[in-house]
N, C-alpha and C positions, 0 to 999 in steps of 0.2 A: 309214033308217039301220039298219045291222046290227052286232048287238054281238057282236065279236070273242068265240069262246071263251079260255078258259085255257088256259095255256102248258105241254106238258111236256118239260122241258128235258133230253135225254140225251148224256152222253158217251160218244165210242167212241174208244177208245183204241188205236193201231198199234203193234207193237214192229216196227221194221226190221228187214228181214233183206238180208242181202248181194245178193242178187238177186230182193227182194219176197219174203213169205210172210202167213199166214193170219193174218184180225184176230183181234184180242184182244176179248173178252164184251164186252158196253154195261155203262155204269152209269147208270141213271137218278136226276134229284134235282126237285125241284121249285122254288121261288122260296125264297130269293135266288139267283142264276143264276152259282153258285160251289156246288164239292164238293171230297171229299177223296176222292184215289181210292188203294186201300190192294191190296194184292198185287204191287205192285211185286219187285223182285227188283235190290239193292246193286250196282251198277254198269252194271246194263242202260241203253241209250239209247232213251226214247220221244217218238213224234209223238203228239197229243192233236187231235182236231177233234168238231166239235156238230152233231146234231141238235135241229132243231124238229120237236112232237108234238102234235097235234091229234087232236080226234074222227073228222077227215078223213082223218089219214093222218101219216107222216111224210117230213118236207122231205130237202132234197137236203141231202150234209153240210157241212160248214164247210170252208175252208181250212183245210190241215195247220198246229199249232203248231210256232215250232222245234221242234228237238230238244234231249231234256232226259234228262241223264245221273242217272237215280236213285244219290244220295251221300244218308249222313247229314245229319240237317240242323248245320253249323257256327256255333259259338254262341262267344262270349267265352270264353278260359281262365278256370282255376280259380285264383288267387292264389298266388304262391311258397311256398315252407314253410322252417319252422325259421331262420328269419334270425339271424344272429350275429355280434355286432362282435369281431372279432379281433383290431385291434390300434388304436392313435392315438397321436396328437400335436398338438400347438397346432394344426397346419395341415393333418391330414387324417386320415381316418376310413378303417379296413380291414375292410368286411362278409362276406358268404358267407349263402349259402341254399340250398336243395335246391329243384327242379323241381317245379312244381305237381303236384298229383295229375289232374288232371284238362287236356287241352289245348286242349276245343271242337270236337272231329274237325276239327283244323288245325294242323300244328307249330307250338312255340313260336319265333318270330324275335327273340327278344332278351326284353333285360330295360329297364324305366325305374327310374330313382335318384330321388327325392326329395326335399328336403330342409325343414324348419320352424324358423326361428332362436326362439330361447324370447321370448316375448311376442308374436310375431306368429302370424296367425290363415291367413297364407297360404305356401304347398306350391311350392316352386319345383325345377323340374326340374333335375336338376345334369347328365346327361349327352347330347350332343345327338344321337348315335349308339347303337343299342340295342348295348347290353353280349351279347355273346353267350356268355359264362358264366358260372357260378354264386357270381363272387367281383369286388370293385370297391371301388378306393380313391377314394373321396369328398375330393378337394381344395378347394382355397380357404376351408377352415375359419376363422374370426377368432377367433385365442387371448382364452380367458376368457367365451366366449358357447357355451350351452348347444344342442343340438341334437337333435331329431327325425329318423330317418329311416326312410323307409318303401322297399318294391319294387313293381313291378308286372309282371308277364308278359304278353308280347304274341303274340297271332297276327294273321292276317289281316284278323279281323274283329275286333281292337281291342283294347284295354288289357285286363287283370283288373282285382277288386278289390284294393286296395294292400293288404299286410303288412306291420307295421311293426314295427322292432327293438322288443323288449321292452324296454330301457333307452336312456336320454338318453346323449348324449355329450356329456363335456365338452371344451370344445378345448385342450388343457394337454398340455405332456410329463410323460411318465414319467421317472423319477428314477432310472436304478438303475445302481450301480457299476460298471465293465469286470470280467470273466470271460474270462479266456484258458484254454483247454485243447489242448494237441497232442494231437493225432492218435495212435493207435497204432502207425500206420505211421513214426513217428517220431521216436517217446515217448524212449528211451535216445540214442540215437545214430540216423545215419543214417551210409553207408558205400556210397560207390561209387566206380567206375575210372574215370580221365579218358577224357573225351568222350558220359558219360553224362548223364543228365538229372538235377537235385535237383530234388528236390519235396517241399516243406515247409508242411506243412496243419496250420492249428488251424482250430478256432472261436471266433468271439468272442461275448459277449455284452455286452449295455449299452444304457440309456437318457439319452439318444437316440445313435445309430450313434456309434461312438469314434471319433477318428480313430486310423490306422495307421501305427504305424513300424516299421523294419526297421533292424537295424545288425548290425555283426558284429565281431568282437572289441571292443567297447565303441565303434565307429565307426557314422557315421553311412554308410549299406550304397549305395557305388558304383552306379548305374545305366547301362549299357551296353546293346546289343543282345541281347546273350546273355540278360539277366532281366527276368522279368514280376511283376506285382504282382496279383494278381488276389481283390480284396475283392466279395463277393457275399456279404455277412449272411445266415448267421453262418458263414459259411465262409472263411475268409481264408489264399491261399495264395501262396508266394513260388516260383517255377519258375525256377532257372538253366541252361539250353542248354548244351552243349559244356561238360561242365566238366572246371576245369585243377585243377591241383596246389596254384595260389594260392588256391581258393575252400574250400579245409580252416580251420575254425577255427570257434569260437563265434557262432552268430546269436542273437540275440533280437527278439522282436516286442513293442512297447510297444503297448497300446491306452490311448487316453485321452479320457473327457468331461466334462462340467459335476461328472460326482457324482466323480470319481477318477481314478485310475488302475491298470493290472494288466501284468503280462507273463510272459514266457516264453523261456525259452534251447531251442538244440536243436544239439548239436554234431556238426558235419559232419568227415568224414573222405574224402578224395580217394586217391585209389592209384594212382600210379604209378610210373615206371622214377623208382631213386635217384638222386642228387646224386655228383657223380665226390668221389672223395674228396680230402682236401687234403693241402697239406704233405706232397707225396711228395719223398723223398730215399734217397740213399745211404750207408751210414755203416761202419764198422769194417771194411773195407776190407784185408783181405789178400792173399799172393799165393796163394791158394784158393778165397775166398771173400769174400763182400758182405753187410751185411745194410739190407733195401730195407725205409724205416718211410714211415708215413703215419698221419694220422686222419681219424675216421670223417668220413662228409661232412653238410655243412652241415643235409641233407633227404633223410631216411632213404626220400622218397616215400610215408611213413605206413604202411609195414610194415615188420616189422624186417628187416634186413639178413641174409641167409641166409651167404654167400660174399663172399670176394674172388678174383678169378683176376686171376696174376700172370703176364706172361709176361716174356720177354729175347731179347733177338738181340744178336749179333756186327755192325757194321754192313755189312762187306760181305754179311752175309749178307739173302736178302729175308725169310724168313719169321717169325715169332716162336713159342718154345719155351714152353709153359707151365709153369711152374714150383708147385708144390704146398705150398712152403714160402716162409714167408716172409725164411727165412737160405738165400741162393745160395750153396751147397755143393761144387759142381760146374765152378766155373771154371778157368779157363788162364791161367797167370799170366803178366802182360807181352799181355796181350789188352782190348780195346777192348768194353765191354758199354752194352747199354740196358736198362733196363727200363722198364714201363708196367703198369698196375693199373687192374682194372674194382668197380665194385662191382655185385650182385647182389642183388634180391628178388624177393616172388611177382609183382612185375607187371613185372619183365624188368632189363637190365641198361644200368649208367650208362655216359658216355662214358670211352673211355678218358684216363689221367693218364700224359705220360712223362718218366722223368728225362731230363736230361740226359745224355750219355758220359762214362765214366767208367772208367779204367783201372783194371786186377786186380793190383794189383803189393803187393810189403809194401810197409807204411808203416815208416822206421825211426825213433826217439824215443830219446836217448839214455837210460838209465833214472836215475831222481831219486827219494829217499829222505827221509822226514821223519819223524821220531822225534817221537813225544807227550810228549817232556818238558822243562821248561826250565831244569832245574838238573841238577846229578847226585845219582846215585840212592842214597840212605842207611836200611839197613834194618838191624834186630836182628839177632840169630842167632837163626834159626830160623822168622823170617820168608820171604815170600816174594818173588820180584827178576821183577816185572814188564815187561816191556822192550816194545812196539808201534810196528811199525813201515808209515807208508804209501811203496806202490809205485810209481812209474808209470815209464811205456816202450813203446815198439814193436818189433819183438815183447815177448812177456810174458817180461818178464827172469828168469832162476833166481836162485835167493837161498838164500845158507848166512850163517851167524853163525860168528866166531871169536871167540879168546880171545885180549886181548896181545898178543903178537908171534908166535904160533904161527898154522901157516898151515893147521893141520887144523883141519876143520869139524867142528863140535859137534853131537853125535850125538843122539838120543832118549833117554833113561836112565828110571830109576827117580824120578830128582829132577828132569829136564828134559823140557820136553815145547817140540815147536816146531811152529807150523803156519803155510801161508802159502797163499795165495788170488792172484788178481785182481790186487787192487792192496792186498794187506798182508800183512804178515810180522809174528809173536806169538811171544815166548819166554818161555816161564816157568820160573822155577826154583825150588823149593821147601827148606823146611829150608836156610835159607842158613846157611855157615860161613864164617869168617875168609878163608880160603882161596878164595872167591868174589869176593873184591875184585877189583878189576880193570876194564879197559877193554874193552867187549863190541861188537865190529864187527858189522854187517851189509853183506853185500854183494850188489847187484844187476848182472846181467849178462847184456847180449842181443848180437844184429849189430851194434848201433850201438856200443858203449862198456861200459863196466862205470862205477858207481859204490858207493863205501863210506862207510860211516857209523861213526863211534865216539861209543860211550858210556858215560861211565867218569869220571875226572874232569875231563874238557876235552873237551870236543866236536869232533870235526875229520869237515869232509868232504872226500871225493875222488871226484872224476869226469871221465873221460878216453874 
């Protein structure tokens, strides 16, 4: 029997080349019949095969090893960092972390949740899908039971070491009163033309979520197609579509929870074409002239009223005359008129308003006379003899005063003054003397008639 010598075990290592090329040095090792072979180069692809080494010689080589892509070697991440609870309530937990410092030369594929109920000694996983970023609300909390939790980061090669929140949680709400604040986009007023968009933003604040309302002029706020209600804590905003003329007025937002309540107004203003105006008519009516009244309309459209344009037509005629004035000055008497009225602001003009026809002719009124007094008139000498008289009539009747039975009209003097208007006639007479007794006419007189008036010491009227 012949005893084997000892073994020397070499490796000869190949880097491939695309079309074969030159091997790569030996490395020789002796028992245990494993080495480490170092000169590699980070991303190269190598085949590995063995020689056996004797006193005699060395053997034929080994079959080729796969091939083996030199990578760093991948090892478990490094544990999340900086964990921090952000926010909770009885029933769930709001964390955030930063990326570990370290990955294992393997990306990070998620994160695992953890959680420890207080008195127990065991770790249960809360998410069954890795989290794949750096923030996760931990659900199914049981209000009033205290809480542990930890994170883990994963790569290929397997969990890290867990990090855990610096503090417990407890499962409990927060308490804190509603905070309403608008927007600055908003803060005074808001103002736009119809067919435009509202948009009405606050923030709210409060524990736990408020709930939201919305009304407007002290009314609980209509919902239709045209508005959205869009609460996204703490952002909370009201959006109206197409808006009209009706959507002008007071909004306020109520928020309310367990701890309170708070709100907030934001008055809206719409702009559009005004409202026609009302109570259009025709009035004092001569053979010259008309004058066309009306008030203002209902809905100025939320800016003020700039104009009115007036126009008139004859009716055979088609087109209409715009008129500048609101006293038609310019007619033909014994003629047939219309008129119609627009009103005017900066966002355009209302429909028009038309009277009805309306003939240009005098009005005739017989004229009628009343004296302010109810007895006759008894004064000193040297007092003064007051006399007022009201007019009326169509046309504006002329008016002289006499004296007794004389038929001349009493003049202006030193001691007499007389003045007459519209619809009233004034005489006054100063320093009265004896010689001023008497019965003091006035007379009124147009187209229609004349009447007269005495006053003196019996009153008598006449009108014809």
């Amino acid at each position: 029997m012949v005893e084997s010598p000892s073994l020397t075990t070499s490796w000869r290592k190949k880097r491939p080349q695309p079309r074969g090329g030159p091997e790569s040095p030996e490395t020789t090792c002796t028992q245990p019949l494993s080495t480490e072979v170092s000169g590699l180069f980070e991303g190269n692809t190598y085949e590995f095969r063995v020689f056996a080494e004797n006193i005699a010689g060395i053997s034929e080589p080994s079959l080729s090893s796969d091939p083996i892509k030199a990578t760093r070697a991948i090892t478990k991440p490094g544990p999340p960092g900086n964990p921090k609870l952000k926010d909770w309530s009885k029933s769930h937990a709001d964390i955030c972390w930063t990326k570990p410092t370290r990955d294992g030369g393997s990306p990070i594929l998620g994160y695992v949740i953890e959680a420890q109920k207080s008195g127990s000694a065991q770790w249960d996983r809360i998410n069954k899908d890795l989290v794949k970023i750096c923030a996760y609300r931990v659900p199914g909390l049981i209000e009033g039971l205290e809480y542990r939790i930890r994170i883990r980061a994963t790569n290929k090669v397997g969990d890290s070491e867990p990090r855990e929140l610096p503090q417990t949680v407890l499962a409990k709400d927060i308490l804190v009163p509603p905070e309403v604040v608008v927007d600055v986009s908003c803060r005074d007023s808001v103002t736009v033309r119809a067919g435009q968009i509202i948009s009405l933003i606050t923030r709210v604040k409060g524990r736990p979520d408020p709930e939201i309302t919305w009304t407007k002029d002290a009314r609980a706020l209509s919902r239709d197609k045209r508005t959205e209600v869009n609460n996204n804590y703490p952002l909370c905003e009201l959006v109206i579509n197409d808006a009209i003329r009706s959507d002008y007025g007071k909004y306020a937002i109520v928020a309310k929870n367990s701890s309170g309540q708070a709100q907030a107004t934001i008055l809206v203003n719409v702009l559009d074409t005004p409202g026609a105006c009302q109570n259009l008519k025709v009035a004092y009516v001569t053979k010259k002239s008309c004058m066309v009244s009306w008030e203002n309309p209902e809905d100025n459209g939320g800016t003020e009223i700039t104009q009115y344009i007036i126009e008139c037509r004859q009716p055979s005629q088609r087109g209409w005359t715009v008129e500048t004035y609101f006293m038609a000055d310019r007619c033909i008497e014994n003629q047939i008129y219309q008129f119609r009225v627009q009103t005017k602001n900066e966002g355009g003009e209302s429909n028009w308003v038309t009277t009805a026809e309306v003939m240009v002719k005098e009005q005739l009124v017989v004229p009628e006379i009343k004296i302010k007094l109810d007895a006759a008139l008894v004064v000193k000498a040297g007092d003064s003899i007051p006399i007022e008289a009201t007019v009326m009539g169509k046309p504006q009747p002329d008016i002289k005063w006499t004296k007794d039975e004389s038929a001349e009209e009493m003049k202006k003097g030193p001691r007499l003054q007389i003045e007459s208007g519209a619809d009233f006639s004034k005489l006054l007479l100063t320093g009265a003397r004896r010689t001023d007794s008497g019965k003091y006419i006035v007379t009124a007189s147009n187209n229609a008639g004349t009447c007269s008036l005495c006053k003196g010491d019996a009153d008598h009227e006449d009108c014809h």
